[in-house]
N, C-alpha and C positions, 0 to 999 in steps of 0.2 A: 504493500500500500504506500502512497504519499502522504506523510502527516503534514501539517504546519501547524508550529507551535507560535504563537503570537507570544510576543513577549516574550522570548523564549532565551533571550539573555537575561532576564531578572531574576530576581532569588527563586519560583516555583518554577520558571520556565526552566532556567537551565539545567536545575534536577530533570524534569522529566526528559529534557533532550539527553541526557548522561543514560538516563534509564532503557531512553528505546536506541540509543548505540547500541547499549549493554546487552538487550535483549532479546533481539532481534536483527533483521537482514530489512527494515524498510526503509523506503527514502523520505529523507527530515527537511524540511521547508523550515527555518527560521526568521520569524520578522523581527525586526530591529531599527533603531532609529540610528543606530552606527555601524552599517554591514561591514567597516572596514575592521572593526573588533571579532576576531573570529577566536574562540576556544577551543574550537574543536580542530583546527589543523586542516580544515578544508574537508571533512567527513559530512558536513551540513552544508545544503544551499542557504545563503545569509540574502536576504530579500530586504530591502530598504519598506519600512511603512512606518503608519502613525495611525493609533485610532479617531474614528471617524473617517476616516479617508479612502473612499472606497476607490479608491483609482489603483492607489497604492495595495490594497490590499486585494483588490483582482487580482492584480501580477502576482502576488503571493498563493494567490488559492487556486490560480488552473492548473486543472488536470487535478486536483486533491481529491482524494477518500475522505481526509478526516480532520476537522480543524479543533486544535484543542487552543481554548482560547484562553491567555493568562495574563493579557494584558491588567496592569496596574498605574496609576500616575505616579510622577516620581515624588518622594518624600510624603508619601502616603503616613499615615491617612491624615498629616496637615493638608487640606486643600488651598490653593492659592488660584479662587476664580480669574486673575487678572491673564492668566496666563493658558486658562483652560483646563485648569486639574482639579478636577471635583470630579465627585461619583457622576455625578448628572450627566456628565459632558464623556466621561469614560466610561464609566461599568453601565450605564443607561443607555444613549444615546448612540457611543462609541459599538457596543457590542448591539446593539441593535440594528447599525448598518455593515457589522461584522456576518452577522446571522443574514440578510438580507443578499450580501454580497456572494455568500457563500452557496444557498441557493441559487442564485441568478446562473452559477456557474456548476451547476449540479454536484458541489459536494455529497456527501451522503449523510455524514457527519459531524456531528457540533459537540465537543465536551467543554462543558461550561464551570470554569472555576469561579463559582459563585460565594456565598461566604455564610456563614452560623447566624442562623434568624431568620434567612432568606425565608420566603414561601409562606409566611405567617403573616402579613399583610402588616408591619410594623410602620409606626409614622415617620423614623428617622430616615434623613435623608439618605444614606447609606441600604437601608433597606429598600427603599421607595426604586433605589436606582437598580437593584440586585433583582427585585420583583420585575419591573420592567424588562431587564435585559433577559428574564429566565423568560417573559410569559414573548418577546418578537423571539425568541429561538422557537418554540412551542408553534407559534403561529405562525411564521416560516415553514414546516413540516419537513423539517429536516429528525432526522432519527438525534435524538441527543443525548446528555449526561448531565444533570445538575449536581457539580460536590460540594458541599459546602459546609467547610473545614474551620474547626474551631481556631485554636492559638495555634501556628506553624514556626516551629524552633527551627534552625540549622547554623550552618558555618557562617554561612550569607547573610543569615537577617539582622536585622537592626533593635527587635524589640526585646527577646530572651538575652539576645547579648548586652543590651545597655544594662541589662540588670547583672548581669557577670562583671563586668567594665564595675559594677557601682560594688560590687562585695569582694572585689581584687581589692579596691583602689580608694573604700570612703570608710572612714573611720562607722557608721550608719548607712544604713540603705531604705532611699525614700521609698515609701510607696503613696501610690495617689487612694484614698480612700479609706476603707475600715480597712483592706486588709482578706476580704470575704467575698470576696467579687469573683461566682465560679468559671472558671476556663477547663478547657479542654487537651494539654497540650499536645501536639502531633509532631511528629518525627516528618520532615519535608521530603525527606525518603519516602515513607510511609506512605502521604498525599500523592505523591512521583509515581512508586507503584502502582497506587489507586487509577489515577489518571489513563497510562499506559493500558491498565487493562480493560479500561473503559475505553479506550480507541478502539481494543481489538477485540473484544469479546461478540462473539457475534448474537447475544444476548441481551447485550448491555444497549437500550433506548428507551427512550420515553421511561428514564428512571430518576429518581433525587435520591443522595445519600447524604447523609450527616457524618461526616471523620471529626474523630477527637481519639484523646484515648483519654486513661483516666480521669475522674473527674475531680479537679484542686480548687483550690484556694488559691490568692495571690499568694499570701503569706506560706503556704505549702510549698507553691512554687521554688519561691525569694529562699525558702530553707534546702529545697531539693538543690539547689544551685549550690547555696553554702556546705553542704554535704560534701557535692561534688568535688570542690573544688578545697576543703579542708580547711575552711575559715570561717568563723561565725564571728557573724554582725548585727547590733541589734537595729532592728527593723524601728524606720521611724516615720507612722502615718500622716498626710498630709489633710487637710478634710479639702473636698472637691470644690466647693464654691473656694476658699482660699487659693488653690491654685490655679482656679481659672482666671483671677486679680492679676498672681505672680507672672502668669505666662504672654499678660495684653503686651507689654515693651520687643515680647521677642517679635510679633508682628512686624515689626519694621524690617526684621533680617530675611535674606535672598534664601534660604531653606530653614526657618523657624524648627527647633523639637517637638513642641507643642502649643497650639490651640486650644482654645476652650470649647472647639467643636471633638476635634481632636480624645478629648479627658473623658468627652462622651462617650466618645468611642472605644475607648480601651475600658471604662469603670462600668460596662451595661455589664447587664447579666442577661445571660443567653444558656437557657439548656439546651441539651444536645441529646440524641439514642443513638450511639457509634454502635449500637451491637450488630443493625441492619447489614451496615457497611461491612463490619467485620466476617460475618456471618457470608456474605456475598461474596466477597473477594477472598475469602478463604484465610485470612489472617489478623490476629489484633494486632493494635498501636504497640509496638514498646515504650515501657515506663520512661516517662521522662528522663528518672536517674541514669535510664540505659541508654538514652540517646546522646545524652549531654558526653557521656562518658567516650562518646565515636569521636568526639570532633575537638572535646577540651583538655590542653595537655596538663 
């Protein structure tokens, strides 16, 4: 088959491109907004797009079987509408003329990296755009995959490691909230897998799955990390309207850490049933402790 994986150099994307070298003999389409940045040594087509852009992303999808779509805006989830990075305009709008485009051009296939909440009709905007972008795949009539994966740890990402960075390196490690706020954590592996075998399963359409694996606590979290890594800190709660105050100045900077849309977005509470997925795909999460332990020296 021909995959393309959208986004497919960002923290989900390039796992799953790692995984279908790994696993297989099929040809990998990758979009990118730098095709001159290659990882893979020339083992992937690197196709120039941008979402929304259905010109760019034609030339990415002919002749495809299978578009697994991972687009994210950058320095997610701060949005900076000035520029075009909000759900609305990517995971809504953007995957909507992605699903669109992919049709036109007889894909067969849509697996949609959607996100934990989805499909429960939530008012935040985050949800509002996930709903959206699930229900033009859907009405497209393209066979598809909705996964939508709670907290996703790895080497790459930005939010399990800021809390690594914070139990190396701070006398104290902030947390925004009580402390109680449940996540799911997954192994981007784990997601990667899922994914992959959603491209190929010949089974796998018109389905949603929930990935997570255990179910924590921040503060569970923040301790599995100090475990890890053989250093205990004690944890020091922020309340959430206070940090929404502390974080209005960073607005002014070219990639902010945090907003006060932002502190919504990580302190909801969202349950999750990973057992569906697990049950499906023939494997649970590992434990966080066991994931952390692959990548942290």
């Amino acid at each position: 088959m021909r995959i393309v994986v959208t986004g497919g150099t960002g923290f989900i994307g390039r796992e799953v491109v790692d995984r279908l070298l790994e696993s297989g003999s099929d040809e990998v389409v990758v979009t990118t907004r730098n095709p001159e940045q290659d990882p893979w040594g020339g083992r992937v087509r690197l196709v120039q797009a941008f979402a929304g852009d259905h010109v760019s992303l034609g030339k990415a999808f002919m002749a495809a079987d299978v578009v697994v779509h991972a687009i994210q805006f950058p320095n997610h989830p701060v949005e900076d509408p000035s520029r075009g990075r909000t759900y609305l305009e990517v995971d809504g709008k953007g995957t909507t003329v992605a699903a669109q485009t992919a049709k036109k051009l007889g894909v067969r296939r849509f697996v949609y990296l959607s996100g934990a909440g989805a499909g429960q009709g939530r008012p935040q905007p985050w949800f509002r755009a996930k709903d959206m972008a699930e229900a033009a795949i859907a009405n497209a009539g393209l066979e598809h995959v909705f996964l939508r994966p709670s907290w996703i740890y790895g080497p790459r990402d930005r939010s399990m490691n800021r809390f690594v960075f914070f139990c190396r390196r701070l006398p104290v490690v902030p947390v925004i909230g009580d402390g109680r706020t449940p996540v799911y954590p997954i192994s981007v592996k784990d997601v990667a897998r899922c994914v992959v075998e959603s491209a190929r399963r010949a089974d796998a359409t018109a389905r949603a799955f929930e990935l997570g694996g255990k179910r924590m606590t921040m503060d569970e979290v923040v301790r599995t990390i100090q475990a890890v890594l053989g250093r205990r800190r004690p944890l020091l709660h922020h309340p959430v309207g206070l940090m929404k105050l502390l974080v209005l100045p960073m607005q002014l900077l070219p990639q902010p850490m945090l907003s006060a849309s932002a502190i919504d977005f990580i302190t909801q509470e969202v349950e999750i049933d990973p057992r569906p997925a697990a049950e499906y795909f023939g494997f649970p999460s590992r434990p966080l402790a066991d994931g952390l332990r692959e990548y942290l020296p």
